[in-house]
VODO-936279 format. One record per residue: residue in three letters; x, y, z of N, C-alpha, C in turn. Coordinates in nm, 3 decimals. Example, Ala and Ser with C-alpha at 12.3 -4.5 7.8 and 13.67 -1.06 7.14 Angstrom:
# VODO-936279
NODE  code     n.xx     n.yy     n.zz    ca.xx    ca.yy    ca.zz     c.xx     c.yy     c.zz
NODE   ALA    1.319   -0.569    0.780    1.230   -0.450    0.780    1.320   -0.330    0.780
NODE   SER    1.285   -0.225    0.708    1.367   -0.106    0.714    1.290    0.003    0.787
***
This chain:
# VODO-936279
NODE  code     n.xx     n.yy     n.zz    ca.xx    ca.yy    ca.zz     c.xx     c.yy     c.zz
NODE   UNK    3.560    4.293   -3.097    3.464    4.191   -3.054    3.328    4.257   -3.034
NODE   UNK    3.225    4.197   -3.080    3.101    4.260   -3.115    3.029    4.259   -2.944
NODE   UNK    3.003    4.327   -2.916    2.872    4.307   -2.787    2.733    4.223   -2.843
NODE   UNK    2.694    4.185   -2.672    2.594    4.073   -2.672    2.479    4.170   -2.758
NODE   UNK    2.454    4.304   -2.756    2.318    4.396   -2.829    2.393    4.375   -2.926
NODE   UNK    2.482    4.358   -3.011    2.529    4.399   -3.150    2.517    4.247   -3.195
NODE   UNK    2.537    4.180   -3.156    2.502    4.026   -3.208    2.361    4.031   -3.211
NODE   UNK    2.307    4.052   -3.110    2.158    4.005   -3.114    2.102    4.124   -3.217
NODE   UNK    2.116    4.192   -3.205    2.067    4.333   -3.366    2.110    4.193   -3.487
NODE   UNK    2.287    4.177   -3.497    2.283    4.093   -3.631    2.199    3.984   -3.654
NODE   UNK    2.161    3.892   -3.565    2.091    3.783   -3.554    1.899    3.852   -3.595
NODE   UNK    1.908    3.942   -3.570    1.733    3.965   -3.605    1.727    4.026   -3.740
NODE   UNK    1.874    4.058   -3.790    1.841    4.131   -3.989    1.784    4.008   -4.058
NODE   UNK    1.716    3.984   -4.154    1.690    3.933   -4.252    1.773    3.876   -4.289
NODE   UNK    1.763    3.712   -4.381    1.867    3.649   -4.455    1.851    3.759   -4.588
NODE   UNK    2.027    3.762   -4.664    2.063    3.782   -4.746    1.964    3.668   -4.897
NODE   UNK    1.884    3.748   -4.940    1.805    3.684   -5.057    1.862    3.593   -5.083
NODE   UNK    1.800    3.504   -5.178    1.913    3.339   -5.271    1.833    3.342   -5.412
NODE   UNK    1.907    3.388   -5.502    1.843    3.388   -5.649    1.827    3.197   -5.682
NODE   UNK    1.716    3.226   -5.781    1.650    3.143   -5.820    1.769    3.040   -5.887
NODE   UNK    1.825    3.097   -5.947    1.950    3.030   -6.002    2.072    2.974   -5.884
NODE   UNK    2.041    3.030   -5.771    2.174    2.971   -5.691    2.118    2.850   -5.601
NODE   UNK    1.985    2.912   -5.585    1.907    2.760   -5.550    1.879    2.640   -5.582
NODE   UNK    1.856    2.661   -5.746    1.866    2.573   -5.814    2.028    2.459   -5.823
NODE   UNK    2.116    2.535   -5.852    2.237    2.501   -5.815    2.284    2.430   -5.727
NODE   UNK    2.246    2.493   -5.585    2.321    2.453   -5.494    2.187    2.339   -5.423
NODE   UNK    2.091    2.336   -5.475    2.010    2.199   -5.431    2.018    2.086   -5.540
NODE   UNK    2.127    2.143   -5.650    2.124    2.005   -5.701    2.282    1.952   -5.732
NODE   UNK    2.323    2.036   -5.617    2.442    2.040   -5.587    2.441    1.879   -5.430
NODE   UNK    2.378    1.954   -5.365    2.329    1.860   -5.244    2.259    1.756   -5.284
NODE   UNK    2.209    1.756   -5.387    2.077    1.598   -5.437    2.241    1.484   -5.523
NODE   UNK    2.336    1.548   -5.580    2.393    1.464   -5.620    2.483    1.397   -5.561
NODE   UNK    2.526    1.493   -5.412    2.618    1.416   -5.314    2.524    1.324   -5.223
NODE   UNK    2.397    1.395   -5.153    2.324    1.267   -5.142    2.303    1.145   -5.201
NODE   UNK    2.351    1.148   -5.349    2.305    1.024   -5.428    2.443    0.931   -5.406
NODE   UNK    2.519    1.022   -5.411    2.656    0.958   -5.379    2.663    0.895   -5.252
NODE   UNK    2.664    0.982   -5.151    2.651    0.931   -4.987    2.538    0.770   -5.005
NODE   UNK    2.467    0.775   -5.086    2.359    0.671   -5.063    2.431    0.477   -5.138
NODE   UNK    2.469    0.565   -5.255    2.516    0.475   -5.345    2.691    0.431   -5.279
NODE   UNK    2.734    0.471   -5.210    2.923    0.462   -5.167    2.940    0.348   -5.127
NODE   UNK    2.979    0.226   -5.155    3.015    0.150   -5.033    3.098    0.111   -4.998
NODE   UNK    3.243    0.240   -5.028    3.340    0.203   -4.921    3.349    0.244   -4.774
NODE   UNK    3.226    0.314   -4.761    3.239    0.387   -4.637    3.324    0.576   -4.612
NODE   UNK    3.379    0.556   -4.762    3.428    0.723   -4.713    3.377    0.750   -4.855
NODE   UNK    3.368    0.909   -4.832    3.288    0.991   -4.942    3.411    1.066   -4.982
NODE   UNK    3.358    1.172   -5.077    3.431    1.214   -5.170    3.493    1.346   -5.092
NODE   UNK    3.477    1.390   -5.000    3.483    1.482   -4.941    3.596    1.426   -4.756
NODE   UNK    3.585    1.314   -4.728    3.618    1.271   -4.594    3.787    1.278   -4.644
NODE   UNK    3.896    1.273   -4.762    3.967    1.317   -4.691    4.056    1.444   -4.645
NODE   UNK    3.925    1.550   -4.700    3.929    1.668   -4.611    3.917    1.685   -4.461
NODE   UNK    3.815    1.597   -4.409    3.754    1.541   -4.279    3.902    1.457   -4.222
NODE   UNK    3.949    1.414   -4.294    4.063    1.327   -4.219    4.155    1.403   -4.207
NODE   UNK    4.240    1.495   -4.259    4.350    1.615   -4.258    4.289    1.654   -4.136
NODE   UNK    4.178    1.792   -4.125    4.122    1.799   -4.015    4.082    1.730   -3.890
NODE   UNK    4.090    1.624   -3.888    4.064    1.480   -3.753    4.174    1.481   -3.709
NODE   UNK    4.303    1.468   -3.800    4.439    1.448   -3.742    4.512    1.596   -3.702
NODE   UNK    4.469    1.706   -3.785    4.497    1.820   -3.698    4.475    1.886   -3.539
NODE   UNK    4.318    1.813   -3.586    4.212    1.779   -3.416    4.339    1.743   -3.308
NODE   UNK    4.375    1.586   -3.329    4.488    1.529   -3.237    4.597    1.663   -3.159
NODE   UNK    4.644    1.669   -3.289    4.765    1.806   -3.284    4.730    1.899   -3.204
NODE   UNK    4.633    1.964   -3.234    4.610    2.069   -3.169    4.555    2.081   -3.030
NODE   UNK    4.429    1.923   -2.971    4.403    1.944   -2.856    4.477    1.855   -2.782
NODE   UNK    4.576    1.784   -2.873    4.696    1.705   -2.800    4.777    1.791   -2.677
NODE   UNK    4.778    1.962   -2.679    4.855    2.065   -2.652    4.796    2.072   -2.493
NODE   UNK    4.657    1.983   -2.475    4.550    1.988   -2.321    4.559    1.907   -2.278
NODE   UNK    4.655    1.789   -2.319    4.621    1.644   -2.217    4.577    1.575   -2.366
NODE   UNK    4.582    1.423   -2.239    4.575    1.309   -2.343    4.425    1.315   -2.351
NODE   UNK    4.313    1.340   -2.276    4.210    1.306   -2.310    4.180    1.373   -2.411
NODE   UNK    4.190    1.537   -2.443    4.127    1.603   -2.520    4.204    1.548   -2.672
NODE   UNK    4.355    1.560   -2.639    4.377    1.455   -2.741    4.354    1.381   -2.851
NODE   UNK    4.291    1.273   -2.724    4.234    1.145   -2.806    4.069    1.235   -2.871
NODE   UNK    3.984    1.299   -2.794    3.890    1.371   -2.829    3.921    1.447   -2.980
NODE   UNK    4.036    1.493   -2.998    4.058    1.644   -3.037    4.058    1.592   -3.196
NODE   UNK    4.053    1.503   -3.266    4.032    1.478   -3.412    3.885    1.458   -3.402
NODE   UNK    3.798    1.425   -3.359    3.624    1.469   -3.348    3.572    1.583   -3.330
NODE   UNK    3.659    1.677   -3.235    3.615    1.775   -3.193    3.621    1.893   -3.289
NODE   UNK    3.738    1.869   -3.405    3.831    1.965   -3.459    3.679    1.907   -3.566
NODE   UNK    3.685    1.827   -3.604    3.585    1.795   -3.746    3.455    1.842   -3.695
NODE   UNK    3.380    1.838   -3.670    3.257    1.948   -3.521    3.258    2.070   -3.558
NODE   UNK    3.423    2.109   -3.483    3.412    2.242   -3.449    3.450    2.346   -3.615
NODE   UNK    3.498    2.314   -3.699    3.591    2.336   -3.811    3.405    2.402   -3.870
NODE   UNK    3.338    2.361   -3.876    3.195    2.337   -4.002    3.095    2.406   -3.924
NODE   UNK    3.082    2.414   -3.787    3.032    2.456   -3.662    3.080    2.637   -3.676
NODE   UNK    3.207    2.645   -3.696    3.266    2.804   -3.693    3.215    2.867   -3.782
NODE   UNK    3.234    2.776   -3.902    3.182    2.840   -4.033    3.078    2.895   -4.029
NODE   UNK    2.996    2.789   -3.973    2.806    2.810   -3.996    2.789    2.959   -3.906
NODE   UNK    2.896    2.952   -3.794    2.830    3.065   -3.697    2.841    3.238   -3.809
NODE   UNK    2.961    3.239   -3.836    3.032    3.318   -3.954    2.936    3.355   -4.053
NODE   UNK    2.905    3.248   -4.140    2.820    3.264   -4.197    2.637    3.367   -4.221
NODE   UNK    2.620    3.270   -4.096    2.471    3.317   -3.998    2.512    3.495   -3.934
NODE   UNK    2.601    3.525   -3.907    2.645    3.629   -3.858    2.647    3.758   -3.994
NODE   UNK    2.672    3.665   -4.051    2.673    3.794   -4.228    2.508    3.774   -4.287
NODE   UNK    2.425    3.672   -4.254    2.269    3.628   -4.283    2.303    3.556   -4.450
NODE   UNK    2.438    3.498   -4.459    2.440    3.432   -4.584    2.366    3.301   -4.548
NODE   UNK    2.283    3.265   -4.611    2.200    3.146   -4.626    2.302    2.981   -4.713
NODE   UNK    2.328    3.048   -4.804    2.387    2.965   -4.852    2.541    2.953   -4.785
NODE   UNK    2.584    3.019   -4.751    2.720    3.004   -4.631    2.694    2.888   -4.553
NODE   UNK    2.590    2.942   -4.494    2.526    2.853   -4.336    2.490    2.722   -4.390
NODE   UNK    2.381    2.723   -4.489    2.364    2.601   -4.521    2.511    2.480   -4.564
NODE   UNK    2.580    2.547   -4.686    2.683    2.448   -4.674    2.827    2.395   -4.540
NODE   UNK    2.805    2.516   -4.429    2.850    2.484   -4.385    2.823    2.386   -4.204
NODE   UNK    2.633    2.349   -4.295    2.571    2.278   -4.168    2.559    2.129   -4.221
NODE   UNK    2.556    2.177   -4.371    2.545    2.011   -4.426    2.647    1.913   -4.444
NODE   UNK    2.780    2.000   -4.392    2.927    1.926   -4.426    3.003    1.927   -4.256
NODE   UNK    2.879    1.982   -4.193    2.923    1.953   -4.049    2.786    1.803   -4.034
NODE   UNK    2.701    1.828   -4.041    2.628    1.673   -4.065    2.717    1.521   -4.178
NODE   UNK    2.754    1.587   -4.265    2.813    1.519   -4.362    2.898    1.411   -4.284
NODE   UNK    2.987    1.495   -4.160    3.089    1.459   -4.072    3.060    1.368   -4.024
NODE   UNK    2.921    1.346   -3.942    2.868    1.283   -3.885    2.865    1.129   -3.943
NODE   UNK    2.865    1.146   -4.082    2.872    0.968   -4.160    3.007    0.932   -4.091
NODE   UNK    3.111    1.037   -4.158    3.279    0.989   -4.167    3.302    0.938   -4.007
NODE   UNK    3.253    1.035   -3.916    3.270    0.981   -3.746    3.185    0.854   -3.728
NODE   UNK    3.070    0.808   -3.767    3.014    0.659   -3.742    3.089    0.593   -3.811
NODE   UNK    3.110    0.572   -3.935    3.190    0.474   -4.005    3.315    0.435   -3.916
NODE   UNK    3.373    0.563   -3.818    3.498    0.508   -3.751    3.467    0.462   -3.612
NODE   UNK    3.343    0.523   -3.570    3.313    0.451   -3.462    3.282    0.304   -3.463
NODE   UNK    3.232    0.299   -3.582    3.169    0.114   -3.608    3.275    0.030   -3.621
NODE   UNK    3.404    0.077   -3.671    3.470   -0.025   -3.666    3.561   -0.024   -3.487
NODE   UNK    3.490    0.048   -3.411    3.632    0.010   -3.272    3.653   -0.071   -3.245
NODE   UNK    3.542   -0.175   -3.242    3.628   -0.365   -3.184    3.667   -0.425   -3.315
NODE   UNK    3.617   -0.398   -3.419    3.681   -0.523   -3.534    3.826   -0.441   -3.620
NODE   UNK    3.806   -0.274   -3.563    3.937   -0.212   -3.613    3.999   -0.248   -3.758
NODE   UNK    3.924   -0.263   -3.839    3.916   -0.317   -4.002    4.053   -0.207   -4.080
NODE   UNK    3.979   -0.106   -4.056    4.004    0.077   -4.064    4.175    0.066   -4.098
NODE   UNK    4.252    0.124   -4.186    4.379    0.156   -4.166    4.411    0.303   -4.072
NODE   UNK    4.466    0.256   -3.996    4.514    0.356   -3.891    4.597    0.446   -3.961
NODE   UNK    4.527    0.603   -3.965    4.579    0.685   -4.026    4.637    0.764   -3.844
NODE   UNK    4.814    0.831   -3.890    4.868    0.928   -3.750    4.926    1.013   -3.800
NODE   UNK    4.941    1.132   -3.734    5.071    1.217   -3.776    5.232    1.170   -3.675
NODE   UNK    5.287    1.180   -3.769    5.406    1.162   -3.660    5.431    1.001   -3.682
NODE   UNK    5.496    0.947   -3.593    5.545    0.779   -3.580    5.439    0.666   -3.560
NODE   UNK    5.401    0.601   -3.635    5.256    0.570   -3.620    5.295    0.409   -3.486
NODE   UNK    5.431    0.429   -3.456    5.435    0.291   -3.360    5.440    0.391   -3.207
NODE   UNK    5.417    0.512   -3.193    5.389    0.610   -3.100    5.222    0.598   -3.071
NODE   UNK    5.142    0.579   -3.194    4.983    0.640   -3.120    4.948    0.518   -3.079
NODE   UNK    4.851    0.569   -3.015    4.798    0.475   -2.873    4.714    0.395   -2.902
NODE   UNK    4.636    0.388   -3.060    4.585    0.309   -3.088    4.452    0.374   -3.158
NODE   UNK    4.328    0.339   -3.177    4.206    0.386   -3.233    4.137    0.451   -3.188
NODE   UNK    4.132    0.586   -3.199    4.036    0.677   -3.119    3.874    0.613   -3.074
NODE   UNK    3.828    0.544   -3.120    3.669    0.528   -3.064    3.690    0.358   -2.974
NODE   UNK    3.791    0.300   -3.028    3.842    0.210   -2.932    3.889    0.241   -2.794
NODE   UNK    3.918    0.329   -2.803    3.976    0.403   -2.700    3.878    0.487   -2.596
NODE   UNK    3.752    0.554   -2.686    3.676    0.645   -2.607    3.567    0.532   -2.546
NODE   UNK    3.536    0.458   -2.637    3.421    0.371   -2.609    3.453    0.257   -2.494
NODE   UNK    3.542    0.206   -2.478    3.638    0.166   -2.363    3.604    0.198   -2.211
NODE   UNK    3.672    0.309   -2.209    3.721    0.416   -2.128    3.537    0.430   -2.077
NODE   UNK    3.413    0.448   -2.159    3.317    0.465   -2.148    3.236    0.312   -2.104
NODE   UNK    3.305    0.190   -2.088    3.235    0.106   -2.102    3.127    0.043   -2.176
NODE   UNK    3.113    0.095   -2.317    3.010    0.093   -2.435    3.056    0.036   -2.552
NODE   UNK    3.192    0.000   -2.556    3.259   -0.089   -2.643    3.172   -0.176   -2.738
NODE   UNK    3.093   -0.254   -2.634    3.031   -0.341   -2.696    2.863   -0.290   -2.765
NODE   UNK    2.861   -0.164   -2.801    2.736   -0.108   -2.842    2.795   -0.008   -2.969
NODE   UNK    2.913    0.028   -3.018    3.001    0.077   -3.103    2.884    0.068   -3.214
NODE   UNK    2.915   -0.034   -3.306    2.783   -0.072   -3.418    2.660    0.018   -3.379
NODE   UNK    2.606    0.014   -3.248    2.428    0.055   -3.203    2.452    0.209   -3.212
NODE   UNK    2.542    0.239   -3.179    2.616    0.422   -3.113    2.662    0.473   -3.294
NODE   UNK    2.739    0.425   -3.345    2.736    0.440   -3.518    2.615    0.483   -3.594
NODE   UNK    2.533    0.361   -3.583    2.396    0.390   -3.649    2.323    0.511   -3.572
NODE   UNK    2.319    0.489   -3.457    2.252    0.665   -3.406    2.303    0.800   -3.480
NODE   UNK    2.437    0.795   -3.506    2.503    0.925   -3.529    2.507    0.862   -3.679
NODE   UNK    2.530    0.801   -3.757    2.436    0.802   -3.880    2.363    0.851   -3.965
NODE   UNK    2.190    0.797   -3.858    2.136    0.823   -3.875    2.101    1.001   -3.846
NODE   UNK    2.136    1.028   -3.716    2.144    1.230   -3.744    2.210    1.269   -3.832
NODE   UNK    2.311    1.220   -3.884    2.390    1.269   -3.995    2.320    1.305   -4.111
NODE   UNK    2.176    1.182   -4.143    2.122    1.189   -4.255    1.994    1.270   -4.232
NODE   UNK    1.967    1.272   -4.107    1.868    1.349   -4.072    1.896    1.554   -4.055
NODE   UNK    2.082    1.540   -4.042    2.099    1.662   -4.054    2.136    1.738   -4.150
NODE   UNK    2.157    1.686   -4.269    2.188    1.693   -4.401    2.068    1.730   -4.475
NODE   UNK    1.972    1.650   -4.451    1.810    1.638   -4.489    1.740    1.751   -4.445
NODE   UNK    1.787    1.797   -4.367    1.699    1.932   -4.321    1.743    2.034   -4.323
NODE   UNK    1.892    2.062   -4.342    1.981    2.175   -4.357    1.919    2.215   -4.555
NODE   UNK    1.925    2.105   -4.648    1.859    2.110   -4.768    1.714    2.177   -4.722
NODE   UNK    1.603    2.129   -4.660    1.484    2.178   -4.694    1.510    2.350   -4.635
NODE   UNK    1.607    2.395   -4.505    1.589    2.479   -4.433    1.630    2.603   -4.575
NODE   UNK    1.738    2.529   -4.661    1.769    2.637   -4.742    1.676    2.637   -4.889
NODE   UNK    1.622    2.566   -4.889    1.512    2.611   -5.035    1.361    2.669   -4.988
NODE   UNK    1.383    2.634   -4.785    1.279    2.779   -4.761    1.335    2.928   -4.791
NODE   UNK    1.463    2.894   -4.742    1.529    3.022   -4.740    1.483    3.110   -4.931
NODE   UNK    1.502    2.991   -5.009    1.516    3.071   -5.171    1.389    3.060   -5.192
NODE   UNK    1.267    3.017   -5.088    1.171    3.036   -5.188    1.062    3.135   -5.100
NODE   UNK    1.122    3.217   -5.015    1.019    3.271   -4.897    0.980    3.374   -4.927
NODE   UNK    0.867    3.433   -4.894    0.836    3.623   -4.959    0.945    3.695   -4.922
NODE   UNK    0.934    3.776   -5.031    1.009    3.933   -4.986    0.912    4.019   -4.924
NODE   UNK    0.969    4.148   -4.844    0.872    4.216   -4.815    0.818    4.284   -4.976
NODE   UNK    0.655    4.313   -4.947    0.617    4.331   -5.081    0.566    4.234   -5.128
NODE   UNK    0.590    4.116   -5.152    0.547    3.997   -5.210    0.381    3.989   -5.159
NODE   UNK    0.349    3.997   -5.057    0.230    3.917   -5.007    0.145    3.976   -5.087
NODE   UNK    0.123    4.106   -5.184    0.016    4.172   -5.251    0.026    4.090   -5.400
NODE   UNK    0.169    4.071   -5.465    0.186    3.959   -5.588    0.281    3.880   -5.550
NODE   UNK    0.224    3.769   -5.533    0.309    3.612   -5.497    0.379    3.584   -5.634
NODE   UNK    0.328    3.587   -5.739    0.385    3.539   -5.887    0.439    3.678   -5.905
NODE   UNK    0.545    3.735   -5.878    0.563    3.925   -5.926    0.514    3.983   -5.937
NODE   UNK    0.565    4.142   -5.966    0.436    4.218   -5.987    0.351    4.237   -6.120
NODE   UNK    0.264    4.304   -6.085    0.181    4.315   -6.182    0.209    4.365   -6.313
NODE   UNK    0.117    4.331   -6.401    0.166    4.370   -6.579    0.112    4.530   -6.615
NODE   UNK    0.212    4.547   -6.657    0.183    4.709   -6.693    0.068    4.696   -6.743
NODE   UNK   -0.005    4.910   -6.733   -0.122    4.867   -6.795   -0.092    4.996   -6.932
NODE   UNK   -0.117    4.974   -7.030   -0.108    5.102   -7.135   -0.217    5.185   -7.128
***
């Protein structure tokens, strides 16, 4: 386990460069799932039922603390799963690590409103592990309840939504600063260096 000086040393190295070619790539990698996310209208993307394996592992695993964390523990697990990565990532100064693993922890953020919006009209097929005449019913039905906000579900959706798209949106610009920023050296030739002279 690293000490608090040995983290903070890793945290001040430099990001790991991003060739011109991986930038290119991987921002038009992100422009075509945005187009997707924009254009979807079933409500789940191409990617959520990775997000759903993980939601129901969530259950499982913080089921092991009580019912609250529990009912919490398929949100928390989809959070925390994309959240670990990014730290991992950031810890090695991979740029492109971090980035995909901030834009698919935002990404999350759609798949969790879409289920929050439905808690009173519960449209949603109830996905469980185990005996599905055992679970207790709809996780955001349940939290939003318990919270007295039931009736703001729809208003509370669109907030986390909207960060979703706002965190997706900026995790993209944060990484084509990353591929397009000086090297040391650069500030004397911005366009490379100079042309030989004979």
């Amino acid at each position: 386990m690293p000490t608090w000086e040995e983290l903070q040393a890793l945290w001040k190295q430099e990001w790991k460069p991003v060739s011109k070619a991986a930038l290119i790539g991987w921002l038009a990698f992100y422009g075509l799932f945005l187009v997707h996310a924009l254009t979807n209208q079933t409500g789940f993307l191409l990617l959520d039922p990775v997000n759903l394996i993980v939601h129901e592992a969530g259950h499982l695993l913080f089921g092991w603390l009580g019912s609250t964390l529990g009912l919490w523990g398929g949100t928390l697990l989809e959070i925390a799963v994309p959240l670990a990565l990014a730290v991992h990532f950031a810890l090695h100064r991979q740029a492109t690590g971090v980035a995909f693993a901030v834009f698919f922890l935002f990404e999350n953020f759609l798949y969790i409103s879409t289920y929050m919006a439905d808690a009173r009209a519960q449209v949603l097929p109830l996905v469980t592990v185990g005996d599905p005449d055992a679970a207790e019913g709809h996780d955001w039905f349940l939290i939003f309840l318990r919270w007295g906000l039931l009736e703001h579900d729809v208003s509370i959706a669109r907030g986390v939504r909207i960060l979703g798209w706002l965190g997706m949106l900026g995790t993209i610009a944060w990484l084509a600063k990353q591929g397009v920023r000086r090297r040391p050296g650069d500030a004397l030739h911005p366009m490379g260096p100079p042309p030989k002279r004979h």
